[in-house]
C-alpha positions in Angstrom: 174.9 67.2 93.0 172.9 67.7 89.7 172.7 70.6 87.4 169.4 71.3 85.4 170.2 72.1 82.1 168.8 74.7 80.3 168.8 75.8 76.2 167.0 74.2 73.3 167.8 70.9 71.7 170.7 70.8 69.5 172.3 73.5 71.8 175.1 73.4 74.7 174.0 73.4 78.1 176.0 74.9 81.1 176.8 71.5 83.0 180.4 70.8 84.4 182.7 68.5 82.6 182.0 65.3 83.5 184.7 63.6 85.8 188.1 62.6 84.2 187.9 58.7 85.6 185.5 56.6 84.3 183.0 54.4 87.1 183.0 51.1 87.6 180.7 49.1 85.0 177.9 47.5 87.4 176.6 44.4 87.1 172.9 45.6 87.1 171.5 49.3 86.1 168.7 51.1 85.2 169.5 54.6 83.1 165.8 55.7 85.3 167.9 56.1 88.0 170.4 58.4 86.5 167.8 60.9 85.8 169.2 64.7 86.0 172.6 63.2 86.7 176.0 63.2 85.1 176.1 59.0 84.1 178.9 57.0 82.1 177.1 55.0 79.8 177.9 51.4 78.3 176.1 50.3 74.8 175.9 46.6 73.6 177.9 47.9 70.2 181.0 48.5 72.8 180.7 52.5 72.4 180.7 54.4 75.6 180.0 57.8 76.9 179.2 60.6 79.3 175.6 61.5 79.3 173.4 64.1 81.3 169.3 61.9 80.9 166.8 64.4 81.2 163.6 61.7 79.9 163.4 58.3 80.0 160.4 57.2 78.1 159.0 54.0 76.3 161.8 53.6 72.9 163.5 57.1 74.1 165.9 58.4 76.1 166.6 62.3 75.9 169.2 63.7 77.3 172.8 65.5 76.6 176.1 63.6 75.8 180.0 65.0 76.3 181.7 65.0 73.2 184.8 65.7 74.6 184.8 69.6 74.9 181.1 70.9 75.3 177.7 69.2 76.1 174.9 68.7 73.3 171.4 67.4 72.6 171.5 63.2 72.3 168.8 61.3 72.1 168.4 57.2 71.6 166.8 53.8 72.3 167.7 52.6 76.0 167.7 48.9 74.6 170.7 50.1 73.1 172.1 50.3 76.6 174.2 47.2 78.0 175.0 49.2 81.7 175.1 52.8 83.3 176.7 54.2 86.3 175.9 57.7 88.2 178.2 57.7 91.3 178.4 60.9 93.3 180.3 63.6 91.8 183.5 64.7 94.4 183.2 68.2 95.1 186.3 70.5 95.8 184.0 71.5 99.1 
């Protein structure tokens, strides 16, 4: 299930929290395949994250990242990116 966000950059956007266990890392991923959808993100420098892509371009991805309590506007270079998971989201229904 994915959420469309709405609001203007550098706001919060009324997504759920993302989940409380963190995906497997996969051996091969493309952050285009995540589009609209909450993702666990892996960067060469060894930082990680939850992020919400909403544009994947050429030197850009656009999107919203979890900073622990709310989600806001991040944007950065996907060569930046070593992996990225989107499994589905369990639903209490």
């Amino acid at each position: 299930m994915s959420f469309m966000p709405s609001g203007v950059p550098g706001s919060t956007v009324p997504l759920p929290p993302p989940p409380a266990i963190i995906p497997p890392k996969p051996n091969v991923s493309y952050i285009v395949d995540c589009l609209q959808n909450i993702t666990y993100v892996w960067l060469w420098n060894g930082d990680s994250f939850w992020y919400y892509p909403i544009s994947v371009q050429s030197g850009a991805v656009t999107g919203y990242r979890w900073n622990g309590a709310f989600w806001t506007f991040y944007g950065f270079d996907p060569r930046l990116i070593n992996a990225s998971s989107c499994p589905p989201i369990p639903t209490l229904f």
